[in-house]
Biopython code that builds the backbone (N, CA, C, O; Angstrom):
import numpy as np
from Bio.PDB.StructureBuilder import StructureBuilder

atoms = [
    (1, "UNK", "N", (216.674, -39.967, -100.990)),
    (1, "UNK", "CA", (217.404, -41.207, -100.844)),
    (1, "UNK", "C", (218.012, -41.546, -102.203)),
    (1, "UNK", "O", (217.430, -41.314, -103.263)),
    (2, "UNK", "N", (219.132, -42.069, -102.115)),
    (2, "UNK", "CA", (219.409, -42.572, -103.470)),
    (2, "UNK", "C", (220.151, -43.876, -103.466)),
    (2, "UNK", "O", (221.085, -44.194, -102.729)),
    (3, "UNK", "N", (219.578, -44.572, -104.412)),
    (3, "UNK", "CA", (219.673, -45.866, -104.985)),
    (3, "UNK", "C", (220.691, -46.379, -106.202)),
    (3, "UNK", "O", (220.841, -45.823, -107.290)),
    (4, "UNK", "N", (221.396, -47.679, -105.694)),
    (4, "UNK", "CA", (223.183, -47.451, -106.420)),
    (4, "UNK", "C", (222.454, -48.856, -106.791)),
    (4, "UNK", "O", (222.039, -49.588, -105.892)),
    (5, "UNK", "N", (222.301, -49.241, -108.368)),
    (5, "UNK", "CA", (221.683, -50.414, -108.945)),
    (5, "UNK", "C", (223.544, -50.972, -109.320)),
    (5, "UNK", "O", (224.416, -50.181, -109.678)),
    (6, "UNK", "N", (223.718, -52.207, -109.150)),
    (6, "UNK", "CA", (225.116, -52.780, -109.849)),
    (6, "UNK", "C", (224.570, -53.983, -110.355)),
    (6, "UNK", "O", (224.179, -54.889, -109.619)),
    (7, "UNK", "N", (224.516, -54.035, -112.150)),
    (7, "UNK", "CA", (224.041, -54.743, -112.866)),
    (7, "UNK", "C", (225.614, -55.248, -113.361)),
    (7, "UNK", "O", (226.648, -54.602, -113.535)),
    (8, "UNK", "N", (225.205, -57.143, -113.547)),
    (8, "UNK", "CA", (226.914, -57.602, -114.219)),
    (8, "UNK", "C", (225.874, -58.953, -114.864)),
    (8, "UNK", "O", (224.755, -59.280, -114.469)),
    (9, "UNK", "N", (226.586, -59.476, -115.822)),
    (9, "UNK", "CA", (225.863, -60.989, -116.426)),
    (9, "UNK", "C", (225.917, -61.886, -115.459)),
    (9, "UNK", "O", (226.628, -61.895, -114.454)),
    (10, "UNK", "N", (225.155, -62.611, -115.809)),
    (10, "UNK", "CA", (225.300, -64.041, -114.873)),
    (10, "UNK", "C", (226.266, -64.744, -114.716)),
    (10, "UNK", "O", (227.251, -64.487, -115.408)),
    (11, "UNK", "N", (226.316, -65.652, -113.946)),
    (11, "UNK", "CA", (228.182, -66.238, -114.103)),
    (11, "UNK", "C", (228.215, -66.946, -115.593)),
    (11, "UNK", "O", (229.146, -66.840, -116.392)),
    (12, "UNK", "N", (226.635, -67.913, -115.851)),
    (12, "UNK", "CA", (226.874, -68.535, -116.742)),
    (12, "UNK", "C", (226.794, -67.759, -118.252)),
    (12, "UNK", "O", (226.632, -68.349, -119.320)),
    (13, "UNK", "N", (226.895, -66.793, -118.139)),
    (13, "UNK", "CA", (226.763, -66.063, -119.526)),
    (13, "UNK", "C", (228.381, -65.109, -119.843)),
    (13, "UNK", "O", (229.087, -64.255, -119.306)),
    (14, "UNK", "N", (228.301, -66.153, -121.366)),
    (14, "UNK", "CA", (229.943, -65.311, -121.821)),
    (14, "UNK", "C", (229.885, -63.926, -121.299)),
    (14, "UNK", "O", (228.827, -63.339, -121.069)),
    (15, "UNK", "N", (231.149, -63.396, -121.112)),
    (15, "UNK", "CA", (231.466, -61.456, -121.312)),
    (15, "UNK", "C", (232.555, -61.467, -121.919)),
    (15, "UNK", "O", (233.546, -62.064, -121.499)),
    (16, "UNK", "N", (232.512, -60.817, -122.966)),
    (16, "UNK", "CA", (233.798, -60.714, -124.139)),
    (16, "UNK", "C", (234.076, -59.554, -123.362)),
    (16, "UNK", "O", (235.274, -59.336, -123.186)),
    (17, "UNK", "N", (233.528, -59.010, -123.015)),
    (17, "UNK", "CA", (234.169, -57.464, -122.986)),
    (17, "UNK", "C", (234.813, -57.490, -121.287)),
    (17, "UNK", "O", (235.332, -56.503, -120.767)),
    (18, "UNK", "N", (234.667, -58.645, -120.696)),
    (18, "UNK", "CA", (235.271, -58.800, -119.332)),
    (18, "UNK", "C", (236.412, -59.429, -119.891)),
    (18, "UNK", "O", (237.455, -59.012, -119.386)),
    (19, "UNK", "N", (236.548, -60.207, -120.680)),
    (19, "UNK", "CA", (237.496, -61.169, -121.510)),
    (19, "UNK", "C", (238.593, -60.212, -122.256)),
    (19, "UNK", "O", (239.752, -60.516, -122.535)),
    (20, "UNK", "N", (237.978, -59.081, -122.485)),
    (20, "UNK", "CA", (239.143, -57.934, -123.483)),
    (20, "UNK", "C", (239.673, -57.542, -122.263)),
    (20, "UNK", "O", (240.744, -58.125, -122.098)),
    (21, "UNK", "N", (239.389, -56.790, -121.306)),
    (21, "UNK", "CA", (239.528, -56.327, -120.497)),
    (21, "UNK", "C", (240.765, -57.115, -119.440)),
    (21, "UNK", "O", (241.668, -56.414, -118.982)),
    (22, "UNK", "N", (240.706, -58.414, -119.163)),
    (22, "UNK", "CA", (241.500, -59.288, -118.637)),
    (22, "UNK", "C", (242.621, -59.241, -119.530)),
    (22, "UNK", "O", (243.724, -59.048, -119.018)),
    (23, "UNK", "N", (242.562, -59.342, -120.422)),
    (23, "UNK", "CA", (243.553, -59.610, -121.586)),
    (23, "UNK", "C", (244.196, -58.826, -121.875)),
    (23, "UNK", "O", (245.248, -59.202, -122.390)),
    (24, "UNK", "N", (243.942, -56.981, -121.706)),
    (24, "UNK", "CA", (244.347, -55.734, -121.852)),
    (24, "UNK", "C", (245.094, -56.082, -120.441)),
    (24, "UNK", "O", (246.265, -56.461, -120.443)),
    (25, "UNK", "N", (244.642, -55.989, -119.715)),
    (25, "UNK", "CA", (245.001, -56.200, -117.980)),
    (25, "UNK", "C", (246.422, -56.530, -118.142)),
    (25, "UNK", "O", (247.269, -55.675, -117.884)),
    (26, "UNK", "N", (246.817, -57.932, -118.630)),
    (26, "UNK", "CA", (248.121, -58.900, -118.653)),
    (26, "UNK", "C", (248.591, -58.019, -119.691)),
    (26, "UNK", "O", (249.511, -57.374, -119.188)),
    (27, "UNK", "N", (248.408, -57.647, -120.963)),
    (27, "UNK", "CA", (249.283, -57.183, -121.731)),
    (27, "UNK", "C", (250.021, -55.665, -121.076)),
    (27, "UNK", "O", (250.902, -55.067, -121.694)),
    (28, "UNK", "N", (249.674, -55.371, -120.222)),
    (28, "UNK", "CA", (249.890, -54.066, -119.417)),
    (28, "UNK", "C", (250.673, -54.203, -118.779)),
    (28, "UNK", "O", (251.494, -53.321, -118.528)),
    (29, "UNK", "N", (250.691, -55.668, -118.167)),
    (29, "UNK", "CA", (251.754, -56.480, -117.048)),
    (29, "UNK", "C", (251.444, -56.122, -115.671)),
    (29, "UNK", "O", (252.196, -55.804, -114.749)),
    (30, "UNK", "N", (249.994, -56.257, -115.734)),
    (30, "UNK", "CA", (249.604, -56.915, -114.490)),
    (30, "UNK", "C", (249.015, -58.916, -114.238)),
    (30, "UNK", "O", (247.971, -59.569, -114.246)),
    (31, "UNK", "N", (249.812, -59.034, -114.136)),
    (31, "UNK", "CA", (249.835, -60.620, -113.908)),
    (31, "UNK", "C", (248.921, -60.849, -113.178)),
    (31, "UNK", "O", (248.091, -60.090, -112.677)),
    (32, "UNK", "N", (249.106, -62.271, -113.078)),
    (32, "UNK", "CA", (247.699, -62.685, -111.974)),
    (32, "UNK", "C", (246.025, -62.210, -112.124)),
    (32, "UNK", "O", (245.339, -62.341, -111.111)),
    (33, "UNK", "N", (245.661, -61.906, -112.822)),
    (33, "UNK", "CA", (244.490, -61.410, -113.291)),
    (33, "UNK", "C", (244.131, -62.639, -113.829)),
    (33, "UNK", "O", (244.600, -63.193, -114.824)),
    (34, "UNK", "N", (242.820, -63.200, -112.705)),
    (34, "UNK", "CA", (242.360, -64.476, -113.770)),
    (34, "UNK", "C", (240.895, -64.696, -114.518)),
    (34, "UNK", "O", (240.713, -65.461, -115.465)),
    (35, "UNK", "N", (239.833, -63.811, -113.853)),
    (35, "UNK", "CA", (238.925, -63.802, -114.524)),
    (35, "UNK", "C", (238.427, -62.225, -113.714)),
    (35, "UNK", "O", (238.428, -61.707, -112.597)),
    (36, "UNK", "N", (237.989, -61.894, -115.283)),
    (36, "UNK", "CA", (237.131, -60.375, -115.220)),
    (36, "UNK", "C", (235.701, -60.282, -115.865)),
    (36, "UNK", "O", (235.453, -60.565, -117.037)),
    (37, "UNK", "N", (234.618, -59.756, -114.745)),
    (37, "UNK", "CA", (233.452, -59.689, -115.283)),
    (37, "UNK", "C", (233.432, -57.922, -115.091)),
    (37, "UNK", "O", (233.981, -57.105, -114.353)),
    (38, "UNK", "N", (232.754, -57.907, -115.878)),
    (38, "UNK", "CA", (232.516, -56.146, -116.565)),
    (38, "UNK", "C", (230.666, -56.037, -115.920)),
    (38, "UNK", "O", (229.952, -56.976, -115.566)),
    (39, "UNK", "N", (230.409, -54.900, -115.950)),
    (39, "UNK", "CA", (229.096, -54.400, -115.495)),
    (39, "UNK", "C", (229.052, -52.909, -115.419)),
    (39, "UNK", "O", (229.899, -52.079, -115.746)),
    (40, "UNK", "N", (227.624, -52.743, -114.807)),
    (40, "UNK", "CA", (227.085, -51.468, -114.890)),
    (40, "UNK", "C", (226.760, -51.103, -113.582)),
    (40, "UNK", "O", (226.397, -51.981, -112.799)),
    (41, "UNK", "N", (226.854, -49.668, -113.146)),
    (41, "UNK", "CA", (226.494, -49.138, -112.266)),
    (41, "UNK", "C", (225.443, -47.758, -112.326)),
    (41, "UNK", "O", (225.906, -46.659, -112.634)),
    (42, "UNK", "N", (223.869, -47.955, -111.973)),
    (42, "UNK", "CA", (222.994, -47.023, -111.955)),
    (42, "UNK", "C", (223.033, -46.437, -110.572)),
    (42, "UNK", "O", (223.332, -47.025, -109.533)),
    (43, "UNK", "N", (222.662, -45.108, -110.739)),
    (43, "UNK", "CA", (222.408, -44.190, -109.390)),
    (43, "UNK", "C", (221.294, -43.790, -109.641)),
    (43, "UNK", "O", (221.227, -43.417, -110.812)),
    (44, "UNK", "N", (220.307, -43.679, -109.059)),
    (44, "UNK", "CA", (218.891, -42.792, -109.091)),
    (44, "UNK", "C", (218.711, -42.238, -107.700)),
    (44, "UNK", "O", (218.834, -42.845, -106.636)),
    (45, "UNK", "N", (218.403, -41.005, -107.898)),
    (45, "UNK", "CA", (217.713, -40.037, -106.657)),
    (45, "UNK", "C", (216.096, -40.258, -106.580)),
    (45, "UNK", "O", (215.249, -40.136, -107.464)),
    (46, "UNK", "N", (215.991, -40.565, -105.439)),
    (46, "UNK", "CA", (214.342, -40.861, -105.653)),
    (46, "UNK", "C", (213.868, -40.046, -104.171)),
    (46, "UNK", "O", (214.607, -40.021, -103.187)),
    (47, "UNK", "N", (212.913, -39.589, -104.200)),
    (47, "UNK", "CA", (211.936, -38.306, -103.302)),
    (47, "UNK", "C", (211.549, -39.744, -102.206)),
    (47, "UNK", "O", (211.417, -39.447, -101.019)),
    (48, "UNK", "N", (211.434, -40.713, -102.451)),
    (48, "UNK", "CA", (210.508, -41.809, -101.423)),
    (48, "UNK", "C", (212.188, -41.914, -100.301)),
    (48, "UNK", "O", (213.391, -42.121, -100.458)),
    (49, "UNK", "N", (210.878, -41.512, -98.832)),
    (49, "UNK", "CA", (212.551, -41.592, -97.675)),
    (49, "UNK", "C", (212.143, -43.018, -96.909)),
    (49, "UNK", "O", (212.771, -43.297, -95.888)),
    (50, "UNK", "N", (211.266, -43.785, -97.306)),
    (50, "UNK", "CA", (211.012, -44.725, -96.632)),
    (50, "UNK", "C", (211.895, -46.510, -97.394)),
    (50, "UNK", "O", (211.680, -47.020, -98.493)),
    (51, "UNK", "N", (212.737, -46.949, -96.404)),
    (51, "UNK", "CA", (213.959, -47.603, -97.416)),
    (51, "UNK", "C", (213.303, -49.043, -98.045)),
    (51, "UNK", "O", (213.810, -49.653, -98.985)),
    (52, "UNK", "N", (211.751, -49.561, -97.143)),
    (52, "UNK", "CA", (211.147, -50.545, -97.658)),
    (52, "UNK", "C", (210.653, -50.522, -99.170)),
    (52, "UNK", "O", (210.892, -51.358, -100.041)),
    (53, "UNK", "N", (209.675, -48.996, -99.289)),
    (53, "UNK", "CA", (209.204, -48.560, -100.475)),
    (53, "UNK", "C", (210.035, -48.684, -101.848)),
    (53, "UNK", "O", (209.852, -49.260, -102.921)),
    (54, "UNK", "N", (211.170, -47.757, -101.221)),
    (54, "UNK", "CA", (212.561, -47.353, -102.174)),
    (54, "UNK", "C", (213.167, -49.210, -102.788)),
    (54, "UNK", "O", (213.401, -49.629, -103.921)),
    (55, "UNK", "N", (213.213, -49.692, -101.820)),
    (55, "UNK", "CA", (213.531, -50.716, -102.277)),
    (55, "UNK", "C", (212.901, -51.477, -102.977)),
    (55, "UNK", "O", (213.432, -52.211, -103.811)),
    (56, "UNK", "N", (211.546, -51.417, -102.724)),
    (56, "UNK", "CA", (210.597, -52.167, -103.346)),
    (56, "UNK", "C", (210.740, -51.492, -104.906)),
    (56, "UNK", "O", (210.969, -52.227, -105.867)),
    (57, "UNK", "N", (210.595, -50.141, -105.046)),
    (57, "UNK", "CA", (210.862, -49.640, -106.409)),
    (57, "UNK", "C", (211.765, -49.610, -107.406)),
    (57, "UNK", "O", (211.714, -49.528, -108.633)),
    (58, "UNK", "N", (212.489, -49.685, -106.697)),
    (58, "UNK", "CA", (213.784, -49.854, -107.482)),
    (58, "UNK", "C", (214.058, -51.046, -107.645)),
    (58, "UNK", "O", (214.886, -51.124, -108.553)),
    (59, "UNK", "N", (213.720, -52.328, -107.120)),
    (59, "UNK", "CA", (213.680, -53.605, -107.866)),
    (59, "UNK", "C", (212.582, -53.538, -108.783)),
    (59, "UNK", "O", (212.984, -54.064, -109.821)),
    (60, "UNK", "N", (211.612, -53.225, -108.898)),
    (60, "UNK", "CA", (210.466, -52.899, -109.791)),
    (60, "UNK", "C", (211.488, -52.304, -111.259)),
    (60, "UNK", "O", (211.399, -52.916, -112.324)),
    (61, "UNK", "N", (212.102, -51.488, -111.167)),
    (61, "UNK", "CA", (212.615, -50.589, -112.165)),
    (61, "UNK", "C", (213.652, -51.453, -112.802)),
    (61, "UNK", "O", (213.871, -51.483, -114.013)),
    (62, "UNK", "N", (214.312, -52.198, -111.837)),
    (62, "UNK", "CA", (215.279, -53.527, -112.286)),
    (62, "UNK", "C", (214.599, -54.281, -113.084)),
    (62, "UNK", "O", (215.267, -54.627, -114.058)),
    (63, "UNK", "N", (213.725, -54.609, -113.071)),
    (63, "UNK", "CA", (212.700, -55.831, -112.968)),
    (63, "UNK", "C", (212.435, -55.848, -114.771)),
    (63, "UNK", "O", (212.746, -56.652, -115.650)),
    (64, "UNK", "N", (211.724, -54.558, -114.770)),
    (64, "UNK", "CA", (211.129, -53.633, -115.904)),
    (64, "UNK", "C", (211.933, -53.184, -116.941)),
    (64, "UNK", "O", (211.631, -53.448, -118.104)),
    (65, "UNK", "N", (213.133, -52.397, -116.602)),
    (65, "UNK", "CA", (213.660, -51.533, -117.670)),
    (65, "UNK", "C", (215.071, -51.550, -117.222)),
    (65, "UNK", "O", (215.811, -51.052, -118.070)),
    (66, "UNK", "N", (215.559, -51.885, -116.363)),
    (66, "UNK", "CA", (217.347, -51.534, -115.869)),
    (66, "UNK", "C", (218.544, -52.780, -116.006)),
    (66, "UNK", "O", (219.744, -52.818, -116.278)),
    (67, "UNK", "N", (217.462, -53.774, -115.647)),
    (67, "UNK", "CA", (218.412, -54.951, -116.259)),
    (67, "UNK", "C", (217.203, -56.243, -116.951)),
    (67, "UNK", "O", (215.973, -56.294, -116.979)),
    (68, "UNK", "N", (218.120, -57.010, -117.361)),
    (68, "UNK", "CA", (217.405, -58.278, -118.132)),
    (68, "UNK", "C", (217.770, -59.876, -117.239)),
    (68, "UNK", "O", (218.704, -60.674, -117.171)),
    (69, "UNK", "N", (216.500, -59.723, -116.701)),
    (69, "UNK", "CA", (216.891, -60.529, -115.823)),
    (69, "UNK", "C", (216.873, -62.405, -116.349)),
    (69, "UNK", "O", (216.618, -63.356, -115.611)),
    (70, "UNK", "N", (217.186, -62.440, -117.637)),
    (70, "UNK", "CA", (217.114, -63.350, -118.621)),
    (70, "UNK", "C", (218.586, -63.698, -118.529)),
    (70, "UNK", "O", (218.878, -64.893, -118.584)),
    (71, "UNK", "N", (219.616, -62.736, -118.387)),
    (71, "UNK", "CA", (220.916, -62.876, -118.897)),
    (71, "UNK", "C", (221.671, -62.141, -117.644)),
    (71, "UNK", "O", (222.899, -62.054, -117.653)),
    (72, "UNK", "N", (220.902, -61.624, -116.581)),
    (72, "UNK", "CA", (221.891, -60.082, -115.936)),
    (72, "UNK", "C", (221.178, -60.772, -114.193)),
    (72, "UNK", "O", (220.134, -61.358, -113.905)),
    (73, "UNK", "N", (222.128, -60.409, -113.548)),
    (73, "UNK", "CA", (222.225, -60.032, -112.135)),
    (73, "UNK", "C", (222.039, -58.910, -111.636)),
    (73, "UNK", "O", (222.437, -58.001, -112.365)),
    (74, "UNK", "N", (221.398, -58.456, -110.264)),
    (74, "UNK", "CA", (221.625, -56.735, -110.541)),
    (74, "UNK", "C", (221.349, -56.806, -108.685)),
    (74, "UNK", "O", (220.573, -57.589, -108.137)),
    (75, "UNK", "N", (221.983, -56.046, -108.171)),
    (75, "UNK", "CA", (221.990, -55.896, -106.539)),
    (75, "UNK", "C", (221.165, -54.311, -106.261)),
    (75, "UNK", "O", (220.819, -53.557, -107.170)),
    (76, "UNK", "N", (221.047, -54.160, -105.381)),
    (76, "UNK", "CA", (220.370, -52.692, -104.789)),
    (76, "UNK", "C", (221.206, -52.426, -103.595)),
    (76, "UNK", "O", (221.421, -53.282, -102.737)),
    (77, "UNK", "N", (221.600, -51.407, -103.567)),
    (77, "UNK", "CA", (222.077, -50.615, -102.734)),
    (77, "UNK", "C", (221.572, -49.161, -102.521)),
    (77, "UNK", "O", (221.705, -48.264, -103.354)),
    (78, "UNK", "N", (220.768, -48.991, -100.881)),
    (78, "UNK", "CA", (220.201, -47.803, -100.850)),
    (78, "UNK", "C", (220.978, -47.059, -99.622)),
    (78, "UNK", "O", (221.207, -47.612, -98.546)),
    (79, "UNK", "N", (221.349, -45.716, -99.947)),
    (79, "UNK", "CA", (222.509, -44.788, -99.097)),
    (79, "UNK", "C", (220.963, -43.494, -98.878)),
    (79, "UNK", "O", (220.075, -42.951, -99.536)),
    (80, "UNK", "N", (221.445, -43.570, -97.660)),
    (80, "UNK", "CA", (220.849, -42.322, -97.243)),
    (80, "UNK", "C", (219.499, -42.140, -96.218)),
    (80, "UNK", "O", (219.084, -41.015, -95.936)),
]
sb = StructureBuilder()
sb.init_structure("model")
sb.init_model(0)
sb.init_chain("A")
sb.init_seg("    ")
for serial, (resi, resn, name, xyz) in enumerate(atoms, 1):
    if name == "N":
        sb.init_residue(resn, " ", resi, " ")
    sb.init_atom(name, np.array(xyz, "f"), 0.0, 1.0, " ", f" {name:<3s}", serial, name[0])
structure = sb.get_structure()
């Protein structure tokens, strides 16, 4: 089974680098671009085929070591 983690900041926490990114966006001349948040996307292959477990672990791994849940958002998505 494998597990698609999408980690991004919270709404209430600056992102400069969503902020460069918007700003690169318009100077390119794509208009209309009004707010950009930036993030991360993890994939892990994991041996567990049961999607309760898997899920349960992989928020564990969020929890622990994949995002900061002080400052970060992070969703689970399990394929397979």
């Amino acid at each position: 089974m494998k597990a698609r983690v999408h980690v991004t900041l919270k709404r209430a926490v600056l992102d400069p680098q969503g902020q460069a990114i918007g700003r690169a966006l318009s100077g390119l001349g794509f208009d209309g671009v009004e707010n950009v948040r930036q993030g991360k996307v993890i994939e892990i292959d994991l041996a567990e085929t049961d999607k309760g477990k898997a899920q349960e672990r992989v928020r564990a791994m969020c929890d622990r070591l994949l995002a900061n849940p002080v400052i970060e958002d992070y969703t689970v998505e399990l394929i397979g």
